[in-house]
N, CA and C of each residue as an Amber inpcrd file, in Angstrom:
protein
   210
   1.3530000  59.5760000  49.1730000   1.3060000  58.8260000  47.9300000
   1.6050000  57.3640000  48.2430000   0.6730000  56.3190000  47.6300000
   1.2860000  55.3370000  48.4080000   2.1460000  54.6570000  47.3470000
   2.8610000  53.3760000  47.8530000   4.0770000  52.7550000  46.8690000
   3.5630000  52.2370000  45.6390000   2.5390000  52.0000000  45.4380000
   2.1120000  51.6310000  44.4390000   2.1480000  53.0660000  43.0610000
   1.8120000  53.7230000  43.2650000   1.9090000  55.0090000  42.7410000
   3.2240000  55.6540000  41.8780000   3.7330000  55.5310000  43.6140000
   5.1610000  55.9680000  43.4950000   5.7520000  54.9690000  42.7470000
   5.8120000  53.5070000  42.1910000   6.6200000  52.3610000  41.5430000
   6.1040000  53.1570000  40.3580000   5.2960000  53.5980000  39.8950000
   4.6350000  53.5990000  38.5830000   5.7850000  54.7520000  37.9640000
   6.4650000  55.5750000  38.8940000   7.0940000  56.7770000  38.1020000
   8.9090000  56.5180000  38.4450000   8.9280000  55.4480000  38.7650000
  10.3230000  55.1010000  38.9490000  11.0710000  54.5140000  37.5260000
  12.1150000  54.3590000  37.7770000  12.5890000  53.5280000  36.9250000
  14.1580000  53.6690000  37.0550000  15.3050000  52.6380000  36.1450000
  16.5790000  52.6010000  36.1460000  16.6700000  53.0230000  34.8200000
  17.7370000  53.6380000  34.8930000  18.0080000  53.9120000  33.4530000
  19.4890000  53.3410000  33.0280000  19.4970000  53.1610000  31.8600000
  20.8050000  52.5440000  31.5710000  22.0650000  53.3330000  32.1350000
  22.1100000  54.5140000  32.5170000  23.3230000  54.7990000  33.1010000
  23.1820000  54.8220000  34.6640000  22.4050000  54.0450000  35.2230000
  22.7720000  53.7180000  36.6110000  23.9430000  52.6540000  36.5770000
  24.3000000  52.1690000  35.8730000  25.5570000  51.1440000  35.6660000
  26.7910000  51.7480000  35.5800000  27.4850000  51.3820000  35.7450000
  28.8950000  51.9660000  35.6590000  29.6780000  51.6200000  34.3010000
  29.3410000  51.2730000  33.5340000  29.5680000  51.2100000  32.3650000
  29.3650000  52.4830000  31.1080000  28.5200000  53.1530000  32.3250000
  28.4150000  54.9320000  31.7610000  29.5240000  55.6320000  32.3500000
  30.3240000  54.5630000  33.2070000  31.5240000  55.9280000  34.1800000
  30.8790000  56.0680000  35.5330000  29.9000000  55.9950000  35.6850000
  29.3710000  56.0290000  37.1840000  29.1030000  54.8800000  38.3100000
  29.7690000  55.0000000  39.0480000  29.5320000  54.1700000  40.5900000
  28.2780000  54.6260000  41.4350000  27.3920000  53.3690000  41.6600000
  26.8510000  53.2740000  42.4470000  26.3840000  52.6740000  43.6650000
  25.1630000  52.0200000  44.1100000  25.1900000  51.3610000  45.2700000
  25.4760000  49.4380000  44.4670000  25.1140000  49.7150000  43.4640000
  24.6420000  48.1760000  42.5640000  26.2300000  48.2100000  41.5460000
  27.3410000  47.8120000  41.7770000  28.9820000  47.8040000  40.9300000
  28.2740000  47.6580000  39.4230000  27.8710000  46.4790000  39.3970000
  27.5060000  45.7070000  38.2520000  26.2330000  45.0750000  38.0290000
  26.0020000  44.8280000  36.8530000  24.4940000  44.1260000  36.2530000
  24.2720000  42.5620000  36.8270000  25.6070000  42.1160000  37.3440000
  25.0490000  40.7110000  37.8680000  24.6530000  41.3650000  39.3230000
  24.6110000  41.8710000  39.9160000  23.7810000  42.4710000  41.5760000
  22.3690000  43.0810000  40.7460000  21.7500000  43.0120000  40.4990000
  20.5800000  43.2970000  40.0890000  19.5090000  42.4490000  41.0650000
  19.6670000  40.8910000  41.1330000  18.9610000  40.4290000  41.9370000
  18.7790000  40.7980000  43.6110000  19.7030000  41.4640000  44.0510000
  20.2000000  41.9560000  44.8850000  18.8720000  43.2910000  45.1950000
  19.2320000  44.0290000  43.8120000  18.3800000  44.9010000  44.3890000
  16.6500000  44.5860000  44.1700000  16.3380000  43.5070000  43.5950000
  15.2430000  43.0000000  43.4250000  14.8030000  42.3480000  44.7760000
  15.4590000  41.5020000  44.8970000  15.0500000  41.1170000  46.4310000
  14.6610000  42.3580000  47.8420000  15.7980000  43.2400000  47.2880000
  15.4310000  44.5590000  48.4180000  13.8010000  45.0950000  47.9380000
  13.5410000  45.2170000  46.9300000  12.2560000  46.0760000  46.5730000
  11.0100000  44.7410000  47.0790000  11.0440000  43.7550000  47.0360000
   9.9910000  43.0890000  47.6020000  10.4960000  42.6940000  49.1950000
  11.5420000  42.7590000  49.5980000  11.6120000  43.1930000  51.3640000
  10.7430000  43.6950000  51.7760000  10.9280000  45.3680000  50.5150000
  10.1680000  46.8350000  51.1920000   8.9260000  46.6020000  50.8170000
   8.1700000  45.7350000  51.0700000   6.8720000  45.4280000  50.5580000
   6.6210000  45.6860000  48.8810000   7.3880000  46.2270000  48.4030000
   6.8020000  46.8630000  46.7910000   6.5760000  45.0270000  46.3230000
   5.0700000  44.9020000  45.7030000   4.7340000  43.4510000  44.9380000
   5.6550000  43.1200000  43.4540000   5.2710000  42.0570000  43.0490000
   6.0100000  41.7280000  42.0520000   5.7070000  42.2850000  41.3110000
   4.3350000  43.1880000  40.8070000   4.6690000  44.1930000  39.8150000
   4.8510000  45.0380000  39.8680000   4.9010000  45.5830000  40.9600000
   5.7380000  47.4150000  41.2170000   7.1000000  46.8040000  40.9080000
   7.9720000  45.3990000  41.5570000   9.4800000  45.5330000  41.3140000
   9.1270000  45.4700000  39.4660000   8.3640000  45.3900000  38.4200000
   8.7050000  45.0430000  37.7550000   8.6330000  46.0250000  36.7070000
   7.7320000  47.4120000  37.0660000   7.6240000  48.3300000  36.4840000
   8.7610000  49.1950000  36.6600000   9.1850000  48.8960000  38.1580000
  10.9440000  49.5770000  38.3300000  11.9260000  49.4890000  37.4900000
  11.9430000  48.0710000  37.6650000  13.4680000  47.2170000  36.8290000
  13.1330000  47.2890000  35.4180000  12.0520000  47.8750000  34.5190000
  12.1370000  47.9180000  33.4150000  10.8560000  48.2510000  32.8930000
   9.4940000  47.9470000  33.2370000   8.0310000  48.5330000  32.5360000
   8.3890000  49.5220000  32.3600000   8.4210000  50.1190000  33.3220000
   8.2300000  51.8270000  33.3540000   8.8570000  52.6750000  32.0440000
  10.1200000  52.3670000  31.6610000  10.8020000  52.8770000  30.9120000
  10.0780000  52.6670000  29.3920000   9.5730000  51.1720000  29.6930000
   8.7320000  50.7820000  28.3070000   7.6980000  51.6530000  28.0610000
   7.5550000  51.7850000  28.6400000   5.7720000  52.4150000  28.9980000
   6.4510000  53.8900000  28.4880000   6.9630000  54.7720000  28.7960000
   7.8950000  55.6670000  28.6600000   8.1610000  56.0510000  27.0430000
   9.2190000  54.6140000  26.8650000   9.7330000  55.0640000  25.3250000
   8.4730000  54.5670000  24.2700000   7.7900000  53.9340000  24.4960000
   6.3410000  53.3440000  24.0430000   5.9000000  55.3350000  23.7630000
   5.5950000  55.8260000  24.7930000   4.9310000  57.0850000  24.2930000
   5.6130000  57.5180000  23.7530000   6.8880000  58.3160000  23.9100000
   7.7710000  58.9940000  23.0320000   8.0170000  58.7360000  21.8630000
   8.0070000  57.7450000  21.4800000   8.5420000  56.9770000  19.7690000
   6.6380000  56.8000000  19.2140000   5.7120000  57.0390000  19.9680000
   4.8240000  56.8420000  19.1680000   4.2990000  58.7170000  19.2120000
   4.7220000  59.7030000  19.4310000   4.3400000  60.9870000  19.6470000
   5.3470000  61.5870000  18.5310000   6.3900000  60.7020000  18.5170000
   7.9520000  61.0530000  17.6700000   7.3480000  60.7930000  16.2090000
   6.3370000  59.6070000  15.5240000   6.5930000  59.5480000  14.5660000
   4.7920000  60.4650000  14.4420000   3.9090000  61.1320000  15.3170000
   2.6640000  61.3600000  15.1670000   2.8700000  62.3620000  14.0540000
């Protein structure tokens, strides 16, 4: 599968933060750039990082809330 693919089904969700109680590799919301810079290291382009860090989920609750009120 290549990365392009694979970006399309990723995503963060609000409880990767520790503000849900959970620790992870990222403490806090100001390291975010942090992990942005890592995803275009790993070759992923500026719109795979961007479907990560947040499309995806849109794209996501976009279907659900429009299937929710069908």
């Amino acid at each position: 599968m290549s990365a392009t693919r694979r970006a399309r089904h990723v995503a963060l969700g609000g409880d990767y933060f520790p503000e849900a109680g959970r620790t992870w590799a990222i403490q806090d919301i100001t390291r975010m750039p942090e992990l942005t810079l890592a995803l275009v290291r790993r070759g992923y382009t500026d719109g795979e990082t961007q479907q990560i860090l947040g499309l995806n989920l849109m794209r996501l609750y976009a279907r659900v809330w429009k299937g929710a009120r069908g």
